[in-house]
C-alpha positions in Angstrom: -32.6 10.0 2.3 -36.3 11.5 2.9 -37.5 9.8 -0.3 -36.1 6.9 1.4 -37.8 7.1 4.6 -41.2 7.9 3.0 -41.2 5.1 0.6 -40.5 2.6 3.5 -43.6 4.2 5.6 -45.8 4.3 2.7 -44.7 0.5 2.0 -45.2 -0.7 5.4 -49.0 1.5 5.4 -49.6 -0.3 2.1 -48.5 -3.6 2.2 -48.1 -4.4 6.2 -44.6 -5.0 8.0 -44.0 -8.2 6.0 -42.9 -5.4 2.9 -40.5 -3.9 6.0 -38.7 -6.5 6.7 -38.3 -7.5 3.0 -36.9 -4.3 2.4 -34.9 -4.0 5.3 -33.8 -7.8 4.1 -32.4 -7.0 1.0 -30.9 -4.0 2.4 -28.9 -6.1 4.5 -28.3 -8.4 1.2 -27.2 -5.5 -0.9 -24.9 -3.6 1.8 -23.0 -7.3 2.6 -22.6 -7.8 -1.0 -20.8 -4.5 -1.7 -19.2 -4.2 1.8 -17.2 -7.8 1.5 -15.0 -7.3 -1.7 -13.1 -4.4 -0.4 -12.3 -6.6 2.5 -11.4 -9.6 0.9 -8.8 -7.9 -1.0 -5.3 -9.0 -0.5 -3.4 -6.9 1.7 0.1 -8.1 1.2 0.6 -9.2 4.4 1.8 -12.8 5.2 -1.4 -13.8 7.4 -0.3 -17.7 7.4 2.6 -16.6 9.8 2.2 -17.9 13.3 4.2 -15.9 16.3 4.1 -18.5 18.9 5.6 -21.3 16.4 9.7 -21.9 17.9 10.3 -23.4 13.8 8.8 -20.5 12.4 11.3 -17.5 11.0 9.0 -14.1 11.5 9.1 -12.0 8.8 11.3 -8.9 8.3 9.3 -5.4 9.1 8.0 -3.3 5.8 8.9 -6.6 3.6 5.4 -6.3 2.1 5.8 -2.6 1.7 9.5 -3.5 -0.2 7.4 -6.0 -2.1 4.8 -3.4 -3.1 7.8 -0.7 -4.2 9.9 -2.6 -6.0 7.2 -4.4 -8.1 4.1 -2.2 -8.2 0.7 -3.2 -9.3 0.0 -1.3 -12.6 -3.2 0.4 -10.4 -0.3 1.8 -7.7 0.6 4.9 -8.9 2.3 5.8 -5.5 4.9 3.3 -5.7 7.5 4.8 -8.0 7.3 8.2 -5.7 7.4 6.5 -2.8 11.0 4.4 -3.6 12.4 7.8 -5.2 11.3 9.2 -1.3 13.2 6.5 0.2 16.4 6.5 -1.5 16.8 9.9 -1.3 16.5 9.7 2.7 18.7 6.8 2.9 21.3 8.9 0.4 20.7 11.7 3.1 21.1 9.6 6.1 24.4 8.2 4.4 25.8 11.2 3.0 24.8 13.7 6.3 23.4 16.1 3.6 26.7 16.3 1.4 26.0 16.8 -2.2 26.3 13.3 -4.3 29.3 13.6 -7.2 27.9 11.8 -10.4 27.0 8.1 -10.7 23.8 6.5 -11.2 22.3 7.3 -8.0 22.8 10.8 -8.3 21.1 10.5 -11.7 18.3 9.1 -10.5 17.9 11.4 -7.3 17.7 14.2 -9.9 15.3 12.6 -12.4 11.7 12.3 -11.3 10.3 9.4 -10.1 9.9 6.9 -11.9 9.9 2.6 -12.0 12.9 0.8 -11.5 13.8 -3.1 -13.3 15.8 -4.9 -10.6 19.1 -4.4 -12.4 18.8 -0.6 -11.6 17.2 -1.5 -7.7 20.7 -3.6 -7.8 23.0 -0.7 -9.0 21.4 1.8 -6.5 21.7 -0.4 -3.7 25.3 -0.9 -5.0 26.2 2.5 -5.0 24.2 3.5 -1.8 25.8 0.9 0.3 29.3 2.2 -1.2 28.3 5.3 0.3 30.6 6.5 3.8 28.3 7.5 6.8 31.1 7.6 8.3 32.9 10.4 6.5 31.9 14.3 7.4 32.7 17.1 5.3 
């Protein structure tokens, strides 16, 4: 950062504030170039939804997030943890903490994480909606 600072002073002695301002110029240049990919990144989010349209359906809350979980990008390492963490506090919610007896879901609760095809999504969704909040040990 000093090196920085005394090459720009011994610029501008040297070659007058016209050299300043083409520095600072393409330091501007150079910081909008790297600074505007992150940002243009897509995010997931449906951004061509309008609120105050009465035709328009809003969309459902953690949709993109389902999106994200259920088909990862190859980059999102996070994903397949992430649905193992949510099954398993669904399975809790459902179950009040009782142990699960066999079946797939239980399988997969005691497996690590890992990525799921739709068929399986399916068959866990399958057995966790067959599963009784209802019941208490």
């Amino acid at each position: 950062m000093a090196a920085a600072a005394c090459a720009l002073v011994v610029v501008t002695v040297a070659r007058g504030p016209v050299a300043l301002l083409a520095a600072a110029t393409l330091a501007v240049l150079v910081g909008a170039v790297l600074a505007l990919p992150p940002l243009l990144r897509h995010d997931g989010i449906d951004w061509t939804w309008r609120s105050r349209r009465t035709d328009d359906i809003p969309p459902e809350p953690g949709i993109a997030t389902l999106r994200r979980l259920l088909d990862p990008a190859t980059s999102d390492a996070t994903a397949a943890v992430e649905l193992h963490e949510l099954v398993r506090a669904i399975a809790d919610d459902r179950t009040r903490g009782r142990p699960l007896r066999g079946g797939r879901l239980s399988a997969y609760l005691s497996d690590p994480p890992r990525f799921l095809d739709l068929d399986e999504v399916d068959r866990l969704i399958t057995e966790l909606e067959a599963l009784n909040p209802k019941e208490t040990s």
